[in-house]
C-alpha positions as CSV (number, residue, x, y, z in Angstrom):
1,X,-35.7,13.2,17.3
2,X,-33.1,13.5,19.9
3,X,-29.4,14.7,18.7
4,X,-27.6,13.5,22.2
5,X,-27.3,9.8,23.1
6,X,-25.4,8.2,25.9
7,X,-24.5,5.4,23.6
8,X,-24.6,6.1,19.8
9,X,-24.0,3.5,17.4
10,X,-22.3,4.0,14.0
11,X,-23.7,0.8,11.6
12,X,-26.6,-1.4,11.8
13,X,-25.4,-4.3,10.8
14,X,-24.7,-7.6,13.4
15,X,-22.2,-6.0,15.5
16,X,-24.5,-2.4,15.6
17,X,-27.6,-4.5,16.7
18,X,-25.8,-7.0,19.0
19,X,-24.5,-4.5,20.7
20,X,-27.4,-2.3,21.5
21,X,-29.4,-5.3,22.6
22,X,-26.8,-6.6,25.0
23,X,-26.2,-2.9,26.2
24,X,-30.5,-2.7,26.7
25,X,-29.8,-5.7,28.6
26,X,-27.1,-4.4,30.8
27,X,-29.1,-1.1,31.7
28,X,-32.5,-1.3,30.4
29,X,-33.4,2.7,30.2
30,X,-30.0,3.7,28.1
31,X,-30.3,6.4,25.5
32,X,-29.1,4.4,22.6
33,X,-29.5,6.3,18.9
34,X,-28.1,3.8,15.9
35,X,-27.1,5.3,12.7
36,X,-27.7,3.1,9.7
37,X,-28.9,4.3,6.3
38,X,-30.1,0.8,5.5
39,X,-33.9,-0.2,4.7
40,X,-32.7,-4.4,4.5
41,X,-30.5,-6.4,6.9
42,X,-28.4,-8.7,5.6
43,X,-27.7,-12.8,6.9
44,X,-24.2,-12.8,4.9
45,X,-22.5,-16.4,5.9
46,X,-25.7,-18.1,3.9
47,X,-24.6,-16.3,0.8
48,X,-21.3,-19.0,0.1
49,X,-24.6,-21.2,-0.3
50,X,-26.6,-19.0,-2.3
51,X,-24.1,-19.4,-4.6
52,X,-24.0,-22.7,-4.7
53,X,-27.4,-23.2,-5.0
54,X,-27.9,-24.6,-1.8
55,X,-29.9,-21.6,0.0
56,X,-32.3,-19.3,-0.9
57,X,-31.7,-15.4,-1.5
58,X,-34.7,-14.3,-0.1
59,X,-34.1,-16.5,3.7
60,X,-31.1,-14.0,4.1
61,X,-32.8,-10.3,3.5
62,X,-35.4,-8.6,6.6
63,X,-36.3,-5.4,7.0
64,X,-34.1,-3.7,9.0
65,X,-36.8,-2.3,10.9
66,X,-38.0,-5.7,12.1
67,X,-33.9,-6.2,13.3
68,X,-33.9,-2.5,15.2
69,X,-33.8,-3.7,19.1
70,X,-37.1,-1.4,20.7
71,X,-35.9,0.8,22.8
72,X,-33.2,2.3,20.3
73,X,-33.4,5.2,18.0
74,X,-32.7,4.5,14.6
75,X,-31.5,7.5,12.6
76,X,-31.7,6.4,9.2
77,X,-29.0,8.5,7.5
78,X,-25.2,7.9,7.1
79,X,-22.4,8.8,9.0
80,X,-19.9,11.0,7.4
81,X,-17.6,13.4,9.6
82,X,-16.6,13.2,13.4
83,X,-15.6,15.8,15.7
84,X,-14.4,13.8,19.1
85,X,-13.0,16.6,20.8
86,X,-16.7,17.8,20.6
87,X,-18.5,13.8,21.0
88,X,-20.3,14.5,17.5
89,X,-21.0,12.6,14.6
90,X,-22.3,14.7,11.4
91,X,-24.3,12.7,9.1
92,X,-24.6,13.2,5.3
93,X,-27.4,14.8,5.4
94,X,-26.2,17.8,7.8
95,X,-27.2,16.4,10.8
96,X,-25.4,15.9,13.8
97,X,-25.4,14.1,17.1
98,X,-23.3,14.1,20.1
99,X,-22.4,11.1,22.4
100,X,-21.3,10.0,26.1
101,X,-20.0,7.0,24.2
102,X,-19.3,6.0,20.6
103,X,-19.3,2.8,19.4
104,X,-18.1,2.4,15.5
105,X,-19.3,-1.1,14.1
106,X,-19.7,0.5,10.2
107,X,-18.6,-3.2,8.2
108,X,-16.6,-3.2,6.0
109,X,-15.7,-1.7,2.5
110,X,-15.6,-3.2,-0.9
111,X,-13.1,-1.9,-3.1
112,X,-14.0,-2.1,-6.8
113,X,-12.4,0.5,-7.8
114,X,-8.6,-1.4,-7.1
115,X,-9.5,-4.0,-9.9
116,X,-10.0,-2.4,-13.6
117,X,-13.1,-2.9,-15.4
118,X,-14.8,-5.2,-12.7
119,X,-17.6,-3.7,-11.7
120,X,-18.7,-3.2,-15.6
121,X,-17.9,-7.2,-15.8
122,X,-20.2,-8.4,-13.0
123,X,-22.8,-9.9,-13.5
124,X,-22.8,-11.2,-17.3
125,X,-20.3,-13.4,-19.0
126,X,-19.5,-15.7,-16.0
127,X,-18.2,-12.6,-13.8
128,X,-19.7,-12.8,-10.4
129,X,-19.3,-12.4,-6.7
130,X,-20.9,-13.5,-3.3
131,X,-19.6,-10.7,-1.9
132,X,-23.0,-8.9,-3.0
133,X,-26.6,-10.2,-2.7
134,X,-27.5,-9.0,-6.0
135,X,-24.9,-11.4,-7.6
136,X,-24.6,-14.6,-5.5
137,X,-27.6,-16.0,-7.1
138,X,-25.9,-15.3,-10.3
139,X,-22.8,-17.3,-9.4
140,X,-25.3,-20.6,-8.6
141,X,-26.8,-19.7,-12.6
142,X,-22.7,-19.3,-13.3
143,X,-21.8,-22.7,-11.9
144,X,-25.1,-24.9,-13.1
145,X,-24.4,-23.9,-16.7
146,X,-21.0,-24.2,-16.4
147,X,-19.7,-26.6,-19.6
148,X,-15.9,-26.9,-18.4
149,X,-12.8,-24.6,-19.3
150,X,-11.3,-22.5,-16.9
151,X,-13.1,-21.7,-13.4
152,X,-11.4,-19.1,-11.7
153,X,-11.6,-18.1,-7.9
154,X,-10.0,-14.7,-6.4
155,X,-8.6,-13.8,-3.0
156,X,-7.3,-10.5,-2.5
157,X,-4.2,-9.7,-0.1
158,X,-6.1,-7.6,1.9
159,X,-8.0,-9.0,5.3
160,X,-11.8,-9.5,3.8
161,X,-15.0,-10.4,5.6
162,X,-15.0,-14.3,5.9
163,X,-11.5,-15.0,4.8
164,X,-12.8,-18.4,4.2
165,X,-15.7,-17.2,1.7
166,X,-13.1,-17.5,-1.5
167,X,-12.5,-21.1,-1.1
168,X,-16.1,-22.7,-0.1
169,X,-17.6,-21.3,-3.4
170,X,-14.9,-22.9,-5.0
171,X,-14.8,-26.0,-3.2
172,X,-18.8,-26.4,-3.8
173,X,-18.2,-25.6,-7.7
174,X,-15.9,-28.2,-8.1
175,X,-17.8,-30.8,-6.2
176,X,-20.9,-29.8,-8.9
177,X,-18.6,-30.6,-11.4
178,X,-17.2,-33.7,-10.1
179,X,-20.8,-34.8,-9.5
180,X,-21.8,-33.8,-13.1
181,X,-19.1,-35.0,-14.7
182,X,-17.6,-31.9,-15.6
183,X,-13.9,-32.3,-14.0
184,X,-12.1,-33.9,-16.4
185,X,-13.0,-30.9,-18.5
186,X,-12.4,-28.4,-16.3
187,X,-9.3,-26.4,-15.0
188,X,-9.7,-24.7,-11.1
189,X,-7.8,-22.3,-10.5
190,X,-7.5,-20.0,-7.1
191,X,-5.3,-17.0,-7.1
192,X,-4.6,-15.8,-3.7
193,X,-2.5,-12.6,-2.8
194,X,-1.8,-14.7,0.7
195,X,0.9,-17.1,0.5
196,X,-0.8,-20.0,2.2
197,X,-4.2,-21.8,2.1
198,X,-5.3,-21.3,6.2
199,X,-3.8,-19.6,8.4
200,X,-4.4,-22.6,11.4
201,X,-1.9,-25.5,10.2
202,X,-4.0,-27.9,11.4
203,X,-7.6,-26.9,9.0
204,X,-4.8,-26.3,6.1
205,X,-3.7,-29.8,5.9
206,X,-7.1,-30.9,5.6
207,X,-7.8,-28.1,3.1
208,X,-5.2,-28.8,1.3
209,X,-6.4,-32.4,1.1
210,X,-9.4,-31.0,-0.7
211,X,-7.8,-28.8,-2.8
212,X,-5.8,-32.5,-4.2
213,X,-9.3,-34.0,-4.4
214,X,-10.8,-31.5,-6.5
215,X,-7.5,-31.6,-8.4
216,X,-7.4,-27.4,-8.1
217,X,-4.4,-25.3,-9.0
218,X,-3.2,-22.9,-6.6
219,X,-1.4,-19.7,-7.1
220,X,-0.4,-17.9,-4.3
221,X,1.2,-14.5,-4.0
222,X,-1.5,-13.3,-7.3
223,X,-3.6,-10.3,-6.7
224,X,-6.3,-9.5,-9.2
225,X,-5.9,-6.1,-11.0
226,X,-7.8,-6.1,-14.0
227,X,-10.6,-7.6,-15.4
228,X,-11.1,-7.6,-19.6
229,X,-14.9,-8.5,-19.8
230,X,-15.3,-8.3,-23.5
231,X,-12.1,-10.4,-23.9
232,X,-13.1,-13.2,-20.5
233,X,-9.6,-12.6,-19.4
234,X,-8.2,-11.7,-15.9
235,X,-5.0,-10.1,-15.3
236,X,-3.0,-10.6,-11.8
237,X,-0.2,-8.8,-10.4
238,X,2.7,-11.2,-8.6
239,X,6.1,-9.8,-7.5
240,X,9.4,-11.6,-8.7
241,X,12.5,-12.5,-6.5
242,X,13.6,-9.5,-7.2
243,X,10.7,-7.4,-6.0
244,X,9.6,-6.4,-9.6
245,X,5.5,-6.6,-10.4
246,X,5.3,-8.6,-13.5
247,X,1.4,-9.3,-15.1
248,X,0.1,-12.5,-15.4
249,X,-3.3,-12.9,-18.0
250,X,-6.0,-15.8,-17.3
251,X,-8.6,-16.5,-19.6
252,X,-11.8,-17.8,-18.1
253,X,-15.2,-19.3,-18.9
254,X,-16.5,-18.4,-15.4
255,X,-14.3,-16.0,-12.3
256,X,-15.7,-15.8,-8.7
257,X,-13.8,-12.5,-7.6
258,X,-13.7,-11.3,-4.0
259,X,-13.0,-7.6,-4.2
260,X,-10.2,-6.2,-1.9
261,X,-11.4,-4.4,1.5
262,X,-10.8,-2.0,3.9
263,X,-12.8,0.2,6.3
264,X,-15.4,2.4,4.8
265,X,-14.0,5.8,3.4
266,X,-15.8,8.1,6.2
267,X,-13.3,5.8,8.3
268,X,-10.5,5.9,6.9
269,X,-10.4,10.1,6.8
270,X,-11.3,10.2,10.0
271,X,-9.3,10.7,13.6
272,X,-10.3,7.1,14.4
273,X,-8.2,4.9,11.8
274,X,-4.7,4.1,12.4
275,X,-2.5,7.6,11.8
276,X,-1.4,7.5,7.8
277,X,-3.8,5.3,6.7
278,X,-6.4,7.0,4.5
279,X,-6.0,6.3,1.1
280,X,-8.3,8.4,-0.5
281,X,-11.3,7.1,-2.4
282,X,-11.2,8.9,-5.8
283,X,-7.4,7.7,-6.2
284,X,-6.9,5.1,-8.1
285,X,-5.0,2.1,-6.9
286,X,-2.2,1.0,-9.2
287,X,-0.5,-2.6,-9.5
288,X,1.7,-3.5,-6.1
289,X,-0.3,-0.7,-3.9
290,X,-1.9,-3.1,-2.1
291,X,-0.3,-2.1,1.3
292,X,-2.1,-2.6,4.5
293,X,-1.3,1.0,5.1
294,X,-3.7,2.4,2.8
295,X,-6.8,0.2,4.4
296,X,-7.8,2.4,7.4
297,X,-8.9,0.0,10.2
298,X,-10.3,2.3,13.7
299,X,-7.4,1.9,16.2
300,X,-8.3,0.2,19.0
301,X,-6.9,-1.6,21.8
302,X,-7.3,-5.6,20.2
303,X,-7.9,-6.9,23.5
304,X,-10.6,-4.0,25.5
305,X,-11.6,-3.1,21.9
306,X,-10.9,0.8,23.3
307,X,-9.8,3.5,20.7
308,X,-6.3,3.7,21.9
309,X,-6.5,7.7,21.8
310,X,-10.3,8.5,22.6
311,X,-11.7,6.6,25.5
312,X,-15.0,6.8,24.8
313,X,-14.9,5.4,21.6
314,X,-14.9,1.9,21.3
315,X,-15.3,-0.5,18.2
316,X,-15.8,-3.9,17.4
317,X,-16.7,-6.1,13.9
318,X,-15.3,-5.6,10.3
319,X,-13.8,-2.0,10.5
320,X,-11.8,-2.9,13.9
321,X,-7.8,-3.1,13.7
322,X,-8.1,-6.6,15.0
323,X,-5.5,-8.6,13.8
324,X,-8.3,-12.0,12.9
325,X,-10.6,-13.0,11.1
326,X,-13.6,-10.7,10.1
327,X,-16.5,-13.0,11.3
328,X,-19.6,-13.0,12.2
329,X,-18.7,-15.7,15.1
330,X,-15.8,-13.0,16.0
331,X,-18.2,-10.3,16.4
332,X,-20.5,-12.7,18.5
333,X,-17.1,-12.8,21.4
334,X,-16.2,-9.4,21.0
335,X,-19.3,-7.5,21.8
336,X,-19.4,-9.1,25.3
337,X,-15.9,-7.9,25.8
338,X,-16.9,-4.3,24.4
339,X,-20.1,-4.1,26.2
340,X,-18.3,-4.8,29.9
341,X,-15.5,-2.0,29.2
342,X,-18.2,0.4,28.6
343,X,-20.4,-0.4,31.2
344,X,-17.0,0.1,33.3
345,X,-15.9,3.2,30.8
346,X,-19.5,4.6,32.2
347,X,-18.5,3.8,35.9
348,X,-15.6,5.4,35.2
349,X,-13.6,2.2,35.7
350,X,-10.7,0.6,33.7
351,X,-11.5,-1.5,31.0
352,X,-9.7,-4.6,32.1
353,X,-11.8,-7.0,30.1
354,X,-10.4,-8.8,27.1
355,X,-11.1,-10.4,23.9
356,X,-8.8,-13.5,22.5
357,X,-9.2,-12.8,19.1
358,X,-11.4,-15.9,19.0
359,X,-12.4,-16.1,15.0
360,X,-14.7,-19.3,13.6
361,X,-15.0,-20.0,9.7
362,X,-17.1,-22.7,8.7
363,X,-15.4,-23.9,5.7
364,X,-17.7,-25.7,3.4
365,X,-15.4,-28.4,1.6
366,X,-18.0,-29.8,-0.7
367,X,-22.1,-30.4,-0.7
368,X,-23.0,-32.1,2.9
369,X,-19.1,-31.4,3.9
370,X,-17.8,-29.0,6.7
371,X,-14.8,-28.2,8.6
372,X,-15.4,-26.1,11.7
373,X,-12.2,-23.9,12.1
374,X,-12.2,-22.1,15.5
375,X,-9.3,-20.5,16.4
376,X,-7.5,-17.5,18.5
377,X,-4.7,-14.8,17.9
378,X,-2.2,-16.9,17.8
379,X,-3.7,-19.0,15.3
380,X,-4.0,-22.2,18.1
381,X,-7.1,-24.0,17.7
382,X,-9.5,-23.5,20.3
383,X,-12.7,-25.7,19.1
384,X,-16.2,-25.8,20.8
385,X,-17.3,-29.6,20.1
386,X,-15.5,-32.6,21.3
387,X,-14.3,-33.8,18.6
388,X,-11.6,-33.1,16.0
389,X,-13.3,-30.2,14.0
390,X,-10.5,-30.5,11.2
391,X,-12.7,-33.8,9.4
392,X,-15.0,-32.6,6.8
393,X,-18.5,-33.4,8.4
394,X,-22.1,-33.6,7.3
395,X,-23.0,-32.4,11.2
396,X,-21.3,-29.5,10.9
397,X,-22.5,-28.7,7.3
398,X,-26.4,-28.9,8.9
399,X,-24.7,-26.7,11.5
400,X,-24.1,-23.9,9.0
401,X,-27.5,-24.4,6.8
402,X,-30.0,-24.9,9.8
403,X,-28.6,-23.9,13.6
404,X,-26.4,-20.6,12.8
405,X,-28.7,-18.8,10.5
406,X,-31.4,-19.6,13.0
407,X,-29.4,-18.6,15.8
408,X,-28.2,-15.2,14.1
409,X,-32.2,-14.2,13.7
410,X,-33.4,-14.9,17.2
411,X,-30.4,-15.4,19.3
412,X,-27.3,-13.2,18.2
413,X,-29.3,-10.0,17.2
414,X,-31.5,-9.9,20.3
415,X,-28.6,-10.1,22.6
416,X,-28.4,-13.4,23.8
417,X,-26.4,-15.4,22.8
């Protein structure tokens, strides 16, 4: 195997693939090595329906070998130390490559360490997450055999992969227990660390619609710190007027948590995230130290996607500083953008072409109900269909069940679309 590529690829996830099949597309005989450690590729967005027993778990796992664009070099080891004064990447097994250019498109990171006893809770005693294939079909078993009490859902402070993901398991839970008469026994509750429901005004009010429907109690401002498995009782941190912490416990019959995230750790310590922003793994995160400074985003330009200090190191996807939402649909309009600054990077040309920050999140409001958010930087709407994408719809619902995951599969990851 080759150790020198003129494009190497850190991750092998949708933005990792995308890329090096619209690159292959650009310039067909490109040296392209992608390093990925990963047997299975993942279709995530399908796992809100997983969940809610609307999907099945085994439609959303391939081989990664059958996602691997031909033409490219998969080096199946992990990524661990760079060198960019040198253009090398050192893997964790010893290896290293060298690169013309670097693209880092590693995901994102769950944090389970930041929430006390929640990894040794998942899984069993209505503890569960969609956040991880193994447990998403647990959270439909969860929800089914749900007899009322409290139903807890979790959103952490920090930016998380499909900021929308929190809600649509909640919304589809309570509209299984409003369809098997189960509300009037039953208590919602969502505890954000954010202080609103959307970010876009105009999907809020109609979320916020829902939320009366479903008759759900919202606590904003609550970040999830511990988790008492034995005892089925969460425990939230919230800061006063004052700027004290105080602790808030929950008992529960059933919690959806959605961990906090940040870029993976080999990111964080290395001379691609934001200056000051490792937070090293093996320290434990304490109540209030939730700080976006600690979460170690690569520091690129949020419009060329460039690193802002190494020129040759571009990024796109989870673990970019991009101030929007972590999407699939966002990595689908950056990796255009990225692809045409290197292709110019390589011509030794200015990257001069820019990405909006266009974000989508299909927000599932119910079963058969949808509301297509699509939206820029700035938070302005910027919708695709002619019509007012803020209704709930059964159209867009099929959207999301049928047309993306097929379009991800044979579109997205071959380049072209």
């Amino acid at each position: 195997m080759s150790t020198h590529y003129q494009i190497l690829i850190v991750g092998g996830g949708n933005a990792g693939i995308s890329s090096a099949a619209q690159l292959l597309r650009k310039k067909s005989n490109l040296k392209i090595g992608i390093i990925d450690p990963s047997e299975k590729h993942y279709y995530q967005p399908a796992w809100t329906l997983v969940g809610g027993g609307a999907y099945d778990m085994n439609a959303t796992i391939r081989d990664q070998s059958q996602c691997m664009p031909k033409g490219v070099t998969w080096i199946k080891d992990a990524a661990d130390t760079f060198e960019p004064n040198e253009n090398k990447v050192t893997c964790t097994s010893g290896a290293s490559y060298t690169y013309d250019v670097l693209i880092l498109a590693p995901g994102i990171q769950l944090d389970w360490h930041k929430i006390k006893g929640a990894r040794e809770a998942l899984g069993k005693n209505g503890v569960t997450t969609n956040y991880m294939p193994q447990y998403a079909p647990y959270t439909w078993e969860c929800i089914r055999t749900f007899k009322g009490g409290n139903a807890i859902f979790t959103n952490p402070n920090t930016p998380i992969k499909c900021g929308g993901a929190p809600q649509k398991i909640m919304y589809l839970a309570s509209d299984y227990f409003r369809k098997n008469k189960l509300a009037s026994k039953t208590n919602v509750h969502f505890y954000s660390g954010g202080g609103v429901i959307f970010g876009v005004e105009k999907y809020a009010n109609t979320l916020m619609q829902v939320v009366k429907r479903y008759n759900i109690n919202l606590h904003f401002k609550y970040n999830l710190i511990e988790i008492k498995g034995n005892d089925k009782i969460a425990v939230f941190a919230t800061t006063d007027a004052e700027g004290n912490t105080q602790t808030v416990e929950q008992p529960y019959d059933m919690i959806h948590v959605t961990p906090p995230q940040s870029a993976p750790d080999f990111i964080k310590r290395s001379p691609f995230a934001i200056p000051d922003t490792a937070w090293p793994a093996d320290t434990p995160c304490m109540p209030g130290q939730y700080s976006k400074d600690y979460l170690g985003w690569v520091d690129v330009d949020k419009f060329t996607l460039q690193h802002v200090r190494y020129p040759n190191v571009f990024s796109c996807g989870d673990a970019a500083n991009t101030p929007n939402a972590k999407t699939g649909a966002a990595v689908r309009k950056q990796v255009p953008v990225m692809i045409e600054n290197i292709m110019a990077y390589l011509s030794n040309k200015k990257a001069e072409n820019k990405y909006n920050g266009y974000g989508s999140c299909p927000l599932v409001t119910g079963y058969g109900k949808l509301v297509l958010a699509e939206f820029d930087y700035q938070n302005k709407p910027i919708e695709t269909f002619p019509i007012d994408q803020s209704k709930e719809r059964w159209s867009m619902w099929m959207l999301k069940k049928h047309v993306l995951p097929w379009l991800y599969w044979n579109k997205i990851l071959k380049g072209t679309a």
